[in-house]
PAZAPA-4460 file (N, C-alpha, C; in steps of 0.05 Angstrom, whole numbers, plus 32768, in hexadecimal, padded with zeros to 4 digits):
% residues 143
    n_x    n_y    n_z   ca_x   ca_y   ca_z    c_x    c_y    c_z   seq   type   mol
   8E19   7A55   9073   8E0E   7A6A   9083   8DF4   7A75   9077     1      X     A
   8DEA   7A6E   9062   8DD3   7A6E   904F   8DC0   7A6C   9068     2      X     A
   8DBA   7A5C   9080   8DA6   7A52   9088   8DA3   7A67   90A6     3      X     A
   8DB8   7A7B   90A5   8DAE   7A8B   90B3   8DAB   7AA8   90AD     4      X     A
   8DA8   7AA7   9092   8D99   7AB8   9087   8D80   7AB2   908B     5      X     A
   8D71   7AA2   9095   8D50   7A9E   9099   8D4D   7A9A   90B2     6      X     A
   8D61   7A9B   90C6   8D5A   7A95   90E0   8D4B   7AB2   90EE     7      X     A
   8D33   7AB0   90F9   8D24   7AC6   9109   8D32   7AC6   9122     8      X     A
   8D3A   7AD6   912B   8D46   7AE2   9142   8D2F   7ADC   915F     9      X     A
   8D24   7AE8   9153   8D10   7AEE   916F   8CFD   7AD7   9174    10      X     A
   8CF9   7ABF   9165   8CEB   7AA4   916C   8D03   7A99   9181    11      X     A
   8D21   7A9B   9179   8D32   7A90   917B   8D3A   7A93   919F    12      X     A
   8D39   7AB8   9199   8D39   7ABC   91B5   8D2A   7AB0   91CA    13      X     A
   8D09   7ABC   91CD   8CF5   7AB1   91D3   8CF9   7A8F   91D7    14      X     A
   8D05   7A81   91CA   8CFC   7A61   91CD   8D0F   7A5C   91E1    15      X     A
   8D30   7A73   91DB   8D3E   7A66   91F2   8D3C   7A73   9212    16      X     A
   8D2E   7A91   920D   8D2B   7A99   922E   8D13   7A8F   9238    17      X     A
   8D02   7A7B   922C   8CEC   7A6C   9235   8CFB   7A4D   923A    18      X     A
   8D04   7A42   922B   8D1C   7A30   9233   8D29   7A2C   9257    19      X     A
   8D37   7A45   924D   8D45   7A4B   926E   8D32   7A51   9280    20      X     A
   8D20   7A59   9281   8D05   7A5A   929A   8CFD   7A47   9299    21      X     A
   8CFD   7A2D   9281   8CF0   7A11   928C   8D06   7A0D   929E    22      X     A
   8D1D   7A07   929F   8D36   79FD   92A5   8D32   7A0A   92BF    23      X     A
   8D32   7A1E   92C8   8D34   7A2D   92E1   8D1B   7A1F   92F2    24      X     A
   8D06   7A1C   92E8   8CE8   7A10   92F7   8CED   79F3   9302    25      X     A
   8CF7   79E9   92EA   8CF6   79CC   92EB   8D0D   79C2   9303    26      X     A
   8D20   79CD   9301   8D43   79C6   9310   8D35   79DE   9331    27      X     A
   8D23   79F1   9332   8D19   79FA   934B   8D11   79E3   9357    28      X     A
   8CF5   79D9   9348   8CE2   79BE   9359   8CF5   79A8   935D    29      X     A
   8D06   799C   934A   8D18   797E   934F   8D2F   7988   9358    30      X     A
   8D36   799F   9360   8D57   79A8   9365   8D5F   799C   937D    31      X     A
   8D4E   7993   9395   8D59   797D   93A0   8D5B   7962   93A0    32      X     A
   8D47   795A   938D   8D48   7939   9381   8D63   7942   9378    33      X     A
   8D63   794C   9361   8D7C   7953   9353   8D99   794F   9358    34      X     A
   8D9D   7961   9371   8DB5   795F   9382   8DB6   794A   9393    35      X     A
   8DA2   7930   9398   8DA8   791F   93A5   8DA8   7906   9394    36      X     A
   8DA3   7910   9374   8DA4   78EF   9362   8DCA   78F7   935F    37      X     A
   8DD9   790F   9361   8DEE   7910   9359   8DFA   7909   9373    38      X     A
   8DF2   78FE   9386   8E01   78F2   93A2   8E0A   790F   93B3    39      X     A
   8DFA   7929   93B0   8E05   792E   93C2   8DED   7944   93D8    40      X     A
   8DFD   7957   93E6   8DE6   7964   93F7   8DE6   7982   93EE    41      X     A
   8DD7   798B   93F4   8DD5   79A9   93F1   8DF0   79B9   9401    42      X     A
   8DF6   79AE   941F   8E0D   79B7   9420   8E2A   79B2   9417    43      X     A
   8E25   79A1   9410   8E41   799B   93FC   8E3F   79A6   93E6    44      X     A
   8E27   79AD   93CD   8E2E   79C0   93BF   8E2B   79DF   93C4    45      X     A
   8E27   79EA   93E3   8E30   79FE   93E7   8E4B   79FF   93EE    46      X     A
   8E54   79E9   93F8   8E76   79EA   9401   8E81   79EF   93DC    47      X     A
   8E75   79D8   93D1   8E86   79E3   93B4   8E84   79FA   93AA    48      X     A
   8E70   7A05   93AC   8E77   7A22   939F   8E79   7A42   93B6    49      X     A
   8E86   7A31   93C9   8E86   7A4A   93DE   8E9A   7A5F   93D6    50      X     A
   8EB4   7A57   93C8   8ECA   7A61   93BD   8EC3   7A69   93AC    51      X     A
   8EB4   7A63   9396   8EAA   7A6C   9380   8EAF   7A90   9378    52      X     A
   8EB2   7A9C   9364   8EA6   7AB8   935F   8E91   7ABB   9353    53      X     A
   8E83   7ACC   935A   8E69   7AD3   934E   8E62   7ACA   9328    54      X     A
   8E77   7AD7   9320   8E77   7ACE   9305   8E81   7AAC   9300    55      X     A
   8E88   7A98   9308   8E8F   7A7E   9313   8E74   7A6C   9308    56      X     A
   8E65   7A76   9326   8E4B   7A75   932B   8E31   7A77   931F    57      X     A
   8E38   7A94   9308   8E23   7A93   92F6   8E2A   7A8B   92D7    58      X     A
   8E3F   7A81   92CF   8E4A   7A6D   92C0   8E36   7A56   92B0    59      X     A
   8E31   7A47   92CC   8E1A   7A34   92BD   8E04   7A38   92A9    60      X     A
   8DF8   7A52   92BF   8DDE   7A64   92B0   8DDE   7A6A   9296    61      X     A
   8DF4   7A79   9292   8E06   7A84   9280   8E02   7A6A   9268    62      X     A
   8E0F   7A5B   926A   8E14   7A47   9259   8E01   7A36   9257    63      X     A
   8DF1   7A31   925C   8DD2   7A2D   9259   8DB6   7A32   924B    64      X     A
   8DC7   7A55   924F   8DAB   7A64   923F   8DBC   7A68   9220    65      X     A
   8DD5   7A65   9221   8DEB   7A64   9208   8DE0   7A44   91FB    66      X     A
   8DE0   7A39   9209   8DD7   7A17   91F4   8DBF   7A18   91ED    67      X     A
   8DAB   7A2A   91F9   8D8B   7A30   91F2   8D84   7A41   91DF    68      X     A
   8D98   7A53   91D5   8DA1   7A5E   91BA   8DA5   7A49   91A9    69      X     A
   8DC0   7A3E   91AA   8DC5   7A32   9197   8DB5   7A1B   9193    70      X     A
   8DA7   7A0C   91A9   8D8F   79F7   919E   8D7C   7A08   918F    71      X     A
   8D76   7A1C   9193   8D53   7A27   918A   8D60   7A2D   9167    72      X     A
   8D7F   7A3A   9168   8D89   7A3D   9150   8D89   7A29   913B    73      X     A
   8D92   7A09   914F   8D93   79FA   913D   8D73   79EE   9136    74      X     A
   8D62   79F6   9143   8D4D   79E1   914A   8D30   79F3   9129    75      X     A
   8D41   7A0C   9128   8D35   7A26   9112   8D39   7A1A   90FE    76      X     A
   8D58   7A12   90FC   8D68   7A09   90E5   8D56   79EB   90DB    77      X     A
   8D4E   79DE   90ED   8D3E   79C3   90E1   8D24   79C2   90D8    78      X     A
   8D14   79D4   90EA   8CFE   79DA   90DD   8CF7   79EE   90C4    79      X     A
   8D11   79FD   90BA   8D16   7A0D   90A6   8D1D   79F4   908E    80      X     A
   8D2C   79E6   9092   8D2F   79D0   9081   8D14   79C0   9077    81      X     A
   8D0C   79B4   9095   8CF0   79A5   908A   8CD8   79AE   9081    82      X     A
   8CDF   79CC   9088   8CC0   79DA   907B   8CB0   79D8   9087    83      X     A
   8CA9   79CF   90A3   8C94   79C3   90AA   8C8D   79D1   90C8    84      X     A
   8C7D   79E9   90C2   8C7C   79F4   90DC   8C5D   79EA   90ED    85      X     A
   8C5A   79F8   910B   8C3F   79F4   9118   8C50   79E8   912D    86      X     A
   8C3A   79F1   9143   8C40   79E8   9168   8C48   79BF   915E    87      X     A
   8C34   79B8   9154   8C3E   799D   9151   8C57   798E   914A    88      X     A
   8C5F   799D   9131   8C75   7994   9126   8C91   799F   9134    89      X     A
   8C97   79B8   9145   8CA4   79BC   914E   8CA6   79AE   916B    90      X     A
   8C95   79AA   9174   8C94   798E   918A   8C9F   7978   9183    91      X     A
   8C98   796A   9172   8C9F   795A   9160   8CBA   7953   915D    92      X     A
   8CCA   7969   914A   8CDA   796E   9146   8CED   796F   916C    93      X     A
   8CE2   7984   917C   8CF3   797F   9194   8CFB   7962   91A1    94      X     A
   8CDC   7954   91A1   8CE1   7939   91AC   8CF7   7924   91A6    95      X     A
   8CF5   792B   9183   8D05   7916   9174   8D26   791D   9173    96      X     A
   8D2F   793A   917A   8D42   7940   917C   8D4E   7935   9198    97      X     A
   8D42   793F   91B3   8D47   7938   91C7   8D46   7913   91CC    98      X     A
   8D38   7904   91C4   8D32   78DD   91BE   8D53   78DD   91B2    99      X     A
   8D4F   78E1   919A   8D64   78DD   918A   8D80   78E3   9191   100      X     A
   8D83   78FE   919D   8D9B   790A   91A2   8DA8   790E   91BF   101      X     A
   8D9A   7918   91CE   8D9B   7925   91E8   8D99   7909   91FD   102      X     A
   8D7D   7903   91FA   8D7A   78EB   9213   8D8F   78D7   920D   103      X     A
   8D9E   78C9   91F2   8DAC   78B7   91F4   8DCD   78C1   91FB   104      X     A
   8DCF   78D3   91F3   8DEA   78E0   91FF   8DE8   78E1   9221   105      X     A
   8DD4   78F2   922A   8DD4   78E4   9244   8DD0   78D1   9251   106      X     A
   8DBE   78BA   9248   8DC5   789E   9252   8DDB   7893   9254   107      X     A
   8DED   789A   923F   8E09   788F   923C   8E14   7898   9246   108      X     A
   8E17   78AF   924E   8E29   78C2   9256   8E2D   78BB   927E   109      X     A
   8E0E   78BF   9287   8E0D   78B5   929E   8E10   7896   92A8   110      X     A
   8E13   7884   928B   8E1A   7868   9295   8E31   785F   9296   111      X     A
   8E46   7871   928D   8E68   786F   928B   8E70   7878   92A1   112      X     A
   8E5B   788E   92B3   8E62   789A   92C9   8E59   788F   92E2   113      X     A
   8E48   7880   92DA   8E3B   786E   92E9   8E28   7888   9301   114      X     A
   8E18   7894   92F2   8E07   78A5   9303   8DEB   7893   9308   115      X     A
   8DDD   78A1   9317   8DC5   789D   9322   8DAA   78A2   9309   116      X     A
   8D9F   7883   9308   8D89   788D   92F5   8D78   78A6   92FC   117      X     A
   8D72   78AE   930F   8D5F   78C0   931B   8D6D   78D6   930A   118      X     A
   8D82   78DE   930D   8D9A   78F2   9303   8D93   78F5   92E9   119      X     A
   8D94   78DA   92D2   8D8D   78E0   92B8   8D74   78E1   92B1   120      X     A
   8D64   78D3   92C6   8D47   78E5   92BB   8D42   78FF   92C1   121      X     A
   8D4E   790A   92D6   8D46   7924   92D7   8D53   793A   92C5   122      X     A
   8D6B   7934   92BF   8D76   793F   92A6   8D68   793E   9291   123      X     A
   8D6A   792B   9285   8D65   791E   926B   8D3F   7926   926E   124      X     A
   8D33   792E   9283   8D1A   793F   9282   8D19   795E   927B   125      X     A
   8D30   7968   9288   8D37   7980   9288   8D33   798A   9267   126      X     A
   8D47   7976   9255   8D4D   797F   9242   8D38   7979   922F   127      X     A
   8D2C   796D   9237   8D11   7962   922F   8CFD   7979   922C   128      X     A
   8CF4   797D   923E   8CE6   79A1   9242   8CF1   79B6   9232   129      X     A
   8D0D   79BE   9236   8D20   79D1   9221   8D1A   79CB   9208   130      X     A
   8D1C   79B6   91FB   8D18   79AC   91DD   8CF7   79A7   91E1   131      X     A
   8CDE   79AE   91E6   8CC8   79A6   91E1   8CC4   79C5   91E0   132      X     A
   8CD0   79D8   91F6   8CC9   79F7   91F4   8CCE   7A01   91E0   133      X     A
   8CED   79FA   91DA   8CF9   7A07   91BF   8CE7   7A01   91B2   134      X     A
   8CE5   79E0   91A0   8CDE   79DD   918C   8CBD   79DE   918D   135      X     A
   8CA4   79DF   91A0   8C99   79EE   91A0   8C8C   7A15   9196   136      X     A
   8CA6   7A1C   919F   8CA2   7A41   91A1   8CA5   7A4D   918A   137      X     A
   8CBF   7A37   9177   8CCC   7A37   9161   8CAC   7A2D   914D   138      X     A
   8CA4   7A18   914F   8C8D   7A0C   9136   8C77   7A20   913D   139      X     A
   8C70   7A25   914F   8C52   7A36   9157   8C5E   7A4D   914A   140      X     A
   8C72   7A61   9143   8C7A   7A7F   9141   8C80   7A76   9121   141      X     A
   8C84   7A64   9117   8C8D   7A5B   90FA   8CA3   7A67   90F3   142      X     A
   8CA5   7A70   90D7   8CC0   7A75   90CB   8CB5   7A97   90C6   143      X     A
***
């Protein structure tokens, strides 16, 4: 727990409520590519969540801007290790996390499920942007 004794709060914050506004922009413009690489229509995912409760509903959000914490937390934690701050290297650092980690979990993930490539590029972009913001907001603000 040594390593969050050096974690800055407020880079942390910042990288993830800039995070969740990429995520919100990006899933606005493709939100109906989106819903139609997953096979379905806009009114069928209003039939799914017609039952829904309010709190149901904002769940996702919720849990979203919660993994944009804990990425920017972990994403502090690496660049605190490598020493190596600046807009570059925290880009850097995002790309290689997301290549390495993120995009191949979703390739796989969507090929056992047999989803729609469209589906995992637009994901696997998503998270792409989230990890270039973080690790961006995070190297530019340093330690």
């Amino acid at each position: 727990m040594a390593q969050l004794q050096n974690l800055h709060w407020l880079p942390v914050i910042i990288a993830a409520v800039a995070a969740w506004l990429f995520g919100a922009f990006y899933y606005g413009v493709l939100g109906r590519v989106w819903i139609a690489a997953q096979g379905k229509t806009m009114t069928q995912l209003k039939a799914e969540g017609a039952g829904r409760s309010a709190l149901a509903k904002a769940t996702p959000f919720v849990l979203s801007f919660v993994a944009e914490i804990v990425m920017a937390i972990a994403m502090s934690g690496i660049l605190f290790h490598i020493g190596i701050y600046g807009l570059g290297a925290g880009l850097f650092s995002g790309a290689t996390i997301w290549l390495g980690f993120v995009l191949t979990t979703i390739v796989v993930n969507n090929a056992y499920t047999f989803r729609r490539f469209t589906l995992t590029a637009i994901d696997s972009g998503h998270w792409l942007g989230v990890l270039l913001t973080i690790g961006g907001i995070l190297g530019w603000m340093g330690h």
